[in-house]
C-alpha positions as CSV (number, residue, x, y, z in Angstrom):
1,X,-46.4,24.5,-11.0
2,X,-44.5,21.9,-11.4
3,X,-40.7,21.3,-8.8
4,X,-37.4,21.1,-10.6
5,X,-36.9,18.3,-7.8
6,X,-38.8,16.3,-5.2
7,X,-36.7,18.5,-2.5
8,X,-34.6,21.2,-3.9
9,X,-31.5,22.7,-1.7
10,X,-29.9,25.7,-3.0
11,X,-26.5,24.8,-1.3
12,X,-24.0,28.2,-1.7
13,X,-26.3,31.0,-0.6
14,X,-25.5,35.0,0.2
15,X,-29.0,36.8,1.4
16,X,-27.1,38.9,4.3
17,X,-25.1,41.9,2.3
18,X,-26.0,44.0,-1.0
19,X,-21.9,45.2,-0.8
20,X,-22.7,48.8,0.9
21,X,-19.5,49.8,2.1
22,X,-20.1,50.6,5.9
23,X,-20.5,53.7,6.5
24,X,-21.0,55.1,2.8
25,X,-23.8,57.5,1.4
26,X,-27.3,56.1,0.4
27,X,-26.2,54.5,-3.0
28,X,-23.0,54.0,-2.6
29,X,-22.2,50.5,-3.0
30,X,-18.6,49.5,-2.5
31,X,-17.7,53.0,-1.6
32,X,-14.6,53.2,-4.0
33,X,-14.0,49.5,-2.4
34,X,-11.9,47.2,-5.1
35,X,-11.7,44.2,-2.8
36,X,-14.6,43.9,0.0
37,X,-12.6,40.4,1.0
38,X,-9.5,42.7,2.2
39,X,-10.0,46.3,2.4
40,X,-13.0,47.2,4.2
41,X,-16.2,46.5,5.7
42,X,-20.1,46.1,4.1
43,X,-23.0,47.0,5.9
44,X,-25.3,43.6,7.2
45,X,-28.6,43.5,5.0
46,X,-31.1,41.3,5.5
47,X,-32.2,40.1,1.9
48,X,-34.5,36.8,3.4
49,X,-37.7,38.7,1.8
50,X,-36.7,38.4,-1.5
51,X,-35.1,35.5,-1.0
52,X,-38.2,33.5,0.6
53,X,-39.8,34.7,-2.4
54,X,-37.6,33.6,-5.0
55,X,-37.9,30.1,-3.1
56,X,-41.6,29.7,-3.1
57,X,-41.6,31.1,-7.0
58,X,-38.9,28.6,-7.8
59,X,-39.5,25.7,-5.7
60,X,-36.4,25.5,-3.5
61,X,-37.2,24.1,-0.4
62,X,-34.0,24.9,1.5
63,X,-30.8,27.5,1.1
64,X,-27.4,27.1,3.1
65,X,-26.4,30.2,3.6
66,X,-22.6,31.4,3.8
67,X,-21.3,34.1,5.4
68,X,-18.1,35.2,3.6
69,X,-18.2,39.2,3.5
70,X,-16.7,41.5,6.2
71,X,-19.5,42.5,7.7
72,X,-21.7,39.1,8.3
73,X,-21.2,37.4,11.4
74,X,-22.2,34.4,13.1
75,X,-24.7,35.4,15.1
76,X,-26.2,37.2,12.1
77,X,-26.4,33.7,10.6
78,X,-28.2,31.9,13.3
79,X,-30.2,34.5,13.3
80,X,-31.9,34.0,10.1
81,X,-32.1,29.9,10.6
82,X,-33.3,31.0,14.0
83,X,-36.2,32.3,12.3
84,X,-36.8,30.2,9.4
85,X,-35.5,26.7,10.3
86,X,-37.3,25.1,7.6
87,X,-36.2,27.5,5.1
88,X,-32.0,27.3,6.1
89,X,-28.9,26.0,7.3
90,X,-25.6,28.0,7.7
91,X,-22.0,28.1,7.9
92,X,-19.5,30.1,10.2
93,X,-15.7,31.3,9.6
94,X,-14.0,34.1,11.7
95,X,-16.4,36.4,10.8
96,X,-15.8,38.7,14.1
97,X,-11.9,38.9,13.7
98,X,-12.4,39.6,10.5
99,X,-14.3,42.7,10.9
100,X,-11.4,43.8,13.5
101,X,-8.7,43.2,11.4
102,X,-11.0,45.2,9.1
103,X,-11.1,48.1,10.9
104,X,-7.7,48.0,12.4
105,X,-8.5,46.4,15.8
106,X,-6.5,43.0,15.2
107,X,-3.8,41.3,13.3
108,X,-5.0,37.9,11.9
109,X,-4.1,35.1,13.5
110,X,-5.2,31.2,13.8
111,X,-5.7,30.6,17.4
112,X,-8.3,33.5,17.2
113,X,-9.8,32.2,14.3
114,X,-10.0,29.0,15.3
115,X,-11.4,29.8,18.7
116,X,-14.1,32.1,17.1
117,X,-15.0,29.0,14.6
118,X,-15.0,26.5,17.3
119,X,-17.4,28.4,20.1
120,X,-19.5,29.0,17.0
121,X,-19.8,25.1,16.5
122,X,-20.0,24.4,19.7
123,X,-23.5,26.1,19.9
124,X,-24.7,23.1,17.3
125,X,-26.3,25.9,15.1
126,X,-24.0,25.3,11.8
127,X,-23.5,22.6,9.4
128,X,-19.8,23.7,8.2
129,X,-17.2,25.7,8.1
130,X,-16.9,28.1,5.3
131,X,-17.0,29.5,2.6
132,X,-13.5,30.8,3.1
133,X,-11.8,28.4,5.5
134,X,-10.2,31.4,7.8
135,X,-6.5,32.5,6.4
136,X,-4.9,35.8,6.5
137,X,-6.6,38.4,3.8
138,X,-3.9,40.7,3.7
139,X,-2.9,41.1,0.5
140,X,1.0,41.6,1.3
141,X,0.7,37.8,2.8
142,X,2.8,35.3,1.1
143,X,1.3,32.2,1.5
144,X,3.7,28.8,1.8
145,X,2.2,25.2,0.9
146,X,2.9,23.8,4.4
147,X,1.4,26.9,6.2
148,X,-1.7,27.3,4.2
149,X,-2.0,23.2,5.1
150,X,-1.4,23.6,8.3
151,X,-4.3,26.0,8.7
152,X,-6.6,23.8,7.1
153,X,-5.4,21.1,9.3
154,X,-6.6,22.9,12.3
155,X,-10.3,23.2,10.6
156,X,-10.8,20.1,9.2
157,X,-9.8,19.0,13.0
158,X,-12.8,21.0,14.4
159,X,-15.1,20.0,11.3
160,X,-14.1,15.9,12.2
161,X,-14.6,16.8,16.2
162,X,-18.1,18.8,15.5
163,X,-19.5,16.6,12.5
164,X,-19.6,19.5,9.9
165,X,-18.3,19.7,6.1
166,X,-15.5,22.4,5.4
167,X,-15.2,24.5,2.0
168,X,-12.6,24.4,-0.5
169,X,-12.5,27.9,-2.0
170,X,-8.4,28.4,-2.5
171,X,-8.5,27.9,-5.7
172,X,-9.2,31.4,-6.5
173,X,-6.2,32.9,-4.2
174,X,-3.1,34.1,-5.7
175,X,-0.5,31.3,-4.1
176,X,2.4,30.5,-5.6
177,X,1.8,26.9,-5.6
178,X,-0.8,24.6,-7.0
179,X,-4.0,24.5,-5.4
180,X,-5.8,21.0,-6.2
181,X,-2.6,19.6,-4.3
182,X,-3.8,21.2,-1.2
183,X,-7.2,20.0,-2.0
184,X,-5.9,16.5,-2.5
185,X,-3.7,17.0,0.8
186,X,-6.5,17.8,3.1
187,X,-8.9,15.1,1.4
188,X,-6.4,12.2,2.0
189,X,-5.6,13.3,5.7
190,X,-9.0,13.6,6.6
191,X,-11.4,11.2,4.4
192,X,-14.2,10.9,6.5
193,X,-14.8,14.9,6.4
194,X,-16.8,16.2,4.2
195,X,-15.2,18.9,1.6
196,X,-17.4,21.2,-0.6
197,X,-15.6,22.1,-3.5
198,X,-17.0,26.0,-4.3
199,X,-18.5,26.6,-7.2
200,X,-17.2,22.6,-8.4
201,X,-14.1,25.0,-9.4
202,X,-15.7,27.4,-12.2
203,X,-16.0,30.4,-10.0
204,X,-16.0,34.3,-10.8
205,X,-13.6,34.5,-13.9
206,X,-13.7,31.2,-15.4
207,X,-15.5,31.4,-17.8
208,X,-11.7,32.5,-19.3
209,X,-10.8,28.7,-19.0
210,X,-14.0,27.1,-19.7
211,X,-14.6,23.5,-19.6
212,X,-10.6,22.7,-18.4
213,X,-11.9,24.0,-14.7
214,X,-14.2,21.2,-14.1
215,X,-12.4,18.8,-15.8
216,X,-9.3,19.4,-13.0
217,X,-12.1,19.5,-10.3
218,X,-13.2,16.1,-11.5
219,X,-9.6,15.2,-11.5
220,X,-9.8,15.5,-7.9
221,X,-12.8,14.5,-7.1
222,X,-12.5,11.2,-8.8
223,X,-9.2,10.3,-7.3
224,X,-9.4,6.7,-7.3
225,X,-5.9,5.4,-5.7
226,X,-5.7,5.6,-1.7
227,X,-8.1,7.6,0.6
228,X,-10.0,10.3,-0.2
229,X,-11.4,11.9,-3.1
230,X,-14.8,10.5,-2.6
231,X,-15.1,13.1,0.3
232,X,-14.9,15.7,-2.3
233,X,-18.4,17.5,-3.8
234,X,-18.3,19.6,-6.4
235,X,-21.3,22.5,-6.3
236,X,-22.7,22.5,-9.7
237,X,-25.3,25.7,-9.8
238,X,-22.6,28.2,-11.8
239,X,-22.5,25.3,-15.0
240,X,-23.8,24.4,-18.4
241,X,-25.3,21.2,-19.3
242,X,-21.9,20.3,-21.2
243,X,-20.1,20.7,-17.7
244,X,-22.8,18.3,-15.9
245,X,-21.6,16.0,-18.4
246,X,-18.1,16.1,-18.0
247,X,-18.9,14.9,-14.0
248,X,-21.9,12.3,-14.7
249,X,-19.8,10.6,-17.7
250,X,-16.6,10.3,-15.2
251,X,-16.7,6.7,-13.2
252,X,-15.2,8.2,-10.7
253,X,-16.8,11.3,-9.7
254,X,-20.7,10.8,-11.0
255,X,-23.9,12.0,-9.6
256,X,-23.0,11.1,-6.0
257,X,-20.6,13.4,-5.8
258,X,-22.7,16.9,-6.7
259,X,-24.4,19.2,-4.8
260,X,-26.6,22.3,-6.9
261,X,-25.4,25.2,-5.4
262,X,-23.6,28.3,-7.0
263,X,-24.0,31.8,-5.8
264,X,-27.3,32.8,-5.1
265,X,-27.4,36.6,-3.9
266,X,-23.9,37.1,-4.5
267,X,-24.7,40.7,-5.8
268,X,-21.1,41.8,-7.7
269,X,-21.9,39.6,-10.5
270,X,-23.7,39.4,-13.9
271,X,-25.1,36.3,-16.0
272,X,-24.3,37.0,-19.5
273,X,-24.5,35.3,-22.5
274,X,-21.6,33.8,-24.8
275,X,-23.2,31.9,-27.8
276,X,-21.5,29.5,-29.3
277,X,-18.4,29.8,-26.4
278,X,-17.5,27.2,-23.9
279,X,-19.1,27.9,-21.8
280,X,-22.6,29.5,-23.9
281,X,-23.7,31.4,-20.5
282,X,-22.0,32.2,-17.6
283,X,-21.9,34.4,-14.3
284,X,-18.9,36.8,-13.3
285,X,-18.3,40.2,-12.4
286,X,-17.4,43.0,-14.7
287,X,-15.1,45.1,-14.4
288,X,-16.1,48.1,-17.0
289,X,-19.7,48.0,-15.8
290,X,-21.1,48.9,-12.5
291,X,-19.3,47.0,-10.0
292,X,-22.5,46.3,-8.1
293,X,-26.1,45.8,-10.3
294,X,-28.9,47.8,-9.0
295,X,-31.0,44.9,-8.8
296,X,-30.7,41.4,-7.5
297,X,-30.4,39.0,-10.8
298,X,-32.1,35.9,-11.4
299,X,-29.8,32.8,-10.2
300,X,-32.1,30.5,-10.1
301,X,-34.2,31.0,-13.1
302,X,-30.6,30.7,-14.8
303,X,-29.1,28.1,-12.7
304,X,-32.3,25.7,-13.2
305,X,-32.5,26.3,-16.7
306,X,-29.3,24.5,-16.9
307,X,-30.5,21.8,-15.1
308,X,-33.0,21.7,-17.5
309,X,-30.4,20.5,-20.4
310,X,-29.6,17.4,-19.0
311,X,-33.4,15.9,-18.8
312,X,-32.6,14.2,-22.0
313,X,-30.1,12.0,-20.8
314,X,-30.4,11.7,-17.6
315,X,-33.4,10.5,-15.2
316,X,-35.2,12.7,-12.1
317,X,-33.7,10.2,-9.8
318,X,-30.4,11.6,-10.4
319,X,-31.5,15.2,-10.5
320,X,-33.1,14.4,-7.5
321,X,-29.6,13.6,-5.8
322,X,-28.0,17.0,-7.2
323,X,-30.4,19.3,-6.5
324,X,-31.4,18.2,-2.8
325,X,-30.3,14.5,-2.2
326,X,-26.6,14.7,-1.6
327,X,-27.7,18.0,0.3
328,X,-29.9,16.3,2.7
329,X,-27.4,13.3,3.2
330,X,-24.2,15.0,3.7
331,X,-25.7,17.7,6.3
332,X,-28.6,15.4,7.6
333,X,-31.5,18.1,6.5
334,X,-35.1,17.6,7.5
335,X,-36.5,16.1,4.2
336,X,-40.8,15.6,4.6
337,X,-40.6,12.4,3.8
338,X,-38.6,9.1,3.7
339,X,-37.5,7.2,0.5
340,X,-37.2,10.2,-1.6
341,X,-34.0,9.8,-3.2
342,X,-31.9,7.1,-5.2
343,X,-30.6,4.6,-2.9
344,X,-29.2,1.2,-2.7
345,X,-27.9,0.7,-6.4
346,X,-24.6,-0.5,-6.8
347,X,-24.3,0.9,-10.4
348,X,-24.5,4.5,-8.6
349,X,-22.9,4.1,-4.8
350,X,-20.5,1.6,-5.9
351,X,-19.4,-0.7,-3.0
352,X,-20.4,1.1,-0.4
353,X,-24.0,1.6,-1.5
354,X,-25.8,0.4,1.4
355,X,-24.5,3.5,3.1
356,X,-26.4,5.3,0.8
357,X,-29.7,4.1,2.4
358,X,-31.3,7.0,4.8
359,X,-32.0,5.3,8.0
360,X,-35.7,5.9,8.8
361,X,-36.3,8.2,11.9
């Protein structure tokens, strides 16, 4: 059976909940929950069998795994790379104060969360910080610009002191200001930090707006005057060929600056079809069908497939870079062997291509 890539890293990964509200009756998912991010807590599942599974029937060599739900926690992360550490690499947040604000033990607040982030780092067991950079879930919380920046300040300060990315997932929040300018913010101040842009922007929902999304991620991404920008990778695993297309053809953004990863075992979501509609397939939840599937759907046989519709236009080198090789560069992953990836070509890395070479170990 033939790879999709020399070395394939699924780079947005959920194997750790299937949304059973905790403390609900067998087959109860969500418990009459509308928003598991705010109002309550799921029960930890360990989904790694299914998951190692899907990796060996799909050739993925590593996943990333995030925590995100109420419920996970950091320890429940190392666990698993505990276990498999040639299978993955995770991410921490405030995953413990979460679950006490959860339950009505604690009020949110940053010195907590960034105390709980930082002795999580400090063990050397996680790559990044994410994928909800900690903030307040409350939905009565109203948000201002300069506070949400100062928040990420904070984090991108432990992510530059510990040598770890940080996600960008804000885009999805209800703020009454614009987004991308945080994004740029944060990616000027801190240049030499790595920021993974969720989902490369085309998350849950936006399938609504279509190509537009990526085209504003790119925007960012591909800022070309003063620092940053370049910092900035877009997780491609949630688009279609034509959105691949939008990033490659940019001079600005291009295959450097994309990392395959979308969603996999994110359970509250279907892939559906949409013939003929920008974009033709997409994943999201749905609202008028059961909030949770009763079985795990097929990301990757999707999310490949649409790797597959750029073949014609593209070479394997560069595939090679989105679906492992910016992976394995950005969090220093244990490839099998050297000189496996697109190196040393000015027409891809620009100026600053001989930092693009992998120093031999």
């Amino acid at each position: 059976m033939r790879a999709a890539g020399r070395f394939v890293v699924e780079a947005h990964a959920h194997i750790t909940t299937l949304y059973k509200s905790k403390g609900a009756p067998p087959g109860d998912y969500f418990g009459g929950l509308t928003n598991s991010f705010s109002e309550g807590e799921v029960e930890y599942y360990d989904n790694s069998p299914l998951t190692l599974y899907d990796m060996e029937q799909y050739g993925v060599n590593m996943c990333l795994l995030k925590p995100s739900q109420v419920g996970n926690t950091n320890e429940s992360q190392a666990d698993l790379v505990q276990r498999y550490p040639d299978k993955f690499r995770a991410f921490c947040s405030d995953m413990n104060l979460r679950i006490k604000c959860s339950r009505g033990e604690a009020k949110w607040n940053l010195d907590d969360a960034a105390a709980e982030v930082e002795a999580a780092l400090k063990t050397g067991k996680f790559i990044g910080i994410g994928e909800f950079v900690p903030r307040d879930m409350d939905e009565k919380k109203v948000y201002t610009f300069k506070e949400r920046l100062n928040e990420y300040r904070t984090f991108c300060e432990l992510a530059q002191k510990y040598g770890v990315s940080i996600d960008f997932h804000d885009y999805t929040w209800n703020f009454e200001w614009d987004t991308m300018a945080l994004l740029t913010r944060i990616s000027m101040e801190y240049p030499d930090v790595p920021i993974i842009f969720n989902h490369g922007g085309f998350s849950i929902g936006g399938y609504i707006e279509g190509a537009a999304l990526v085209r504003k991620a790119c925007a960012v991404a591909g800022r070309a005057i003063g620092p940053g920008g370049s910092n900035i990778f877009l997780e491609t695993g949630s688009w279609c060929p034509e959105y691949y297309k939008i990033a490659l053809k940019d001079p600005n953004v291009g295959v450097s600056q994309l990392i395959w990863g979308g969603d996999y075992g994110h359970v509250p979501q279907y892939i559906v079809g949409n013939p003929g509609g920008d974009p033709p397939t997409y994943s999201t939840a749905m609202k008028r069908w059961p909030r949770v599937p009763t079985y795990q759907l097929d990301w990757w046989g999707w999310s490949l497939h649409q790797v597959d519709g750029i073949r014609d236009w593209v070479s394997q080198d560069e595939i090679n870079l989105i679906l492992g090789g910016n992976a394995a560069r950005i969090w220093d992953l244990p490839v099998p062997h050297e000189r496996m990836f697109m190196s040393g070509r000015p027409d891809v890395w620009g100026i600053h291509w001989e930092q693009s070479v992998r120093e031999s170990k």
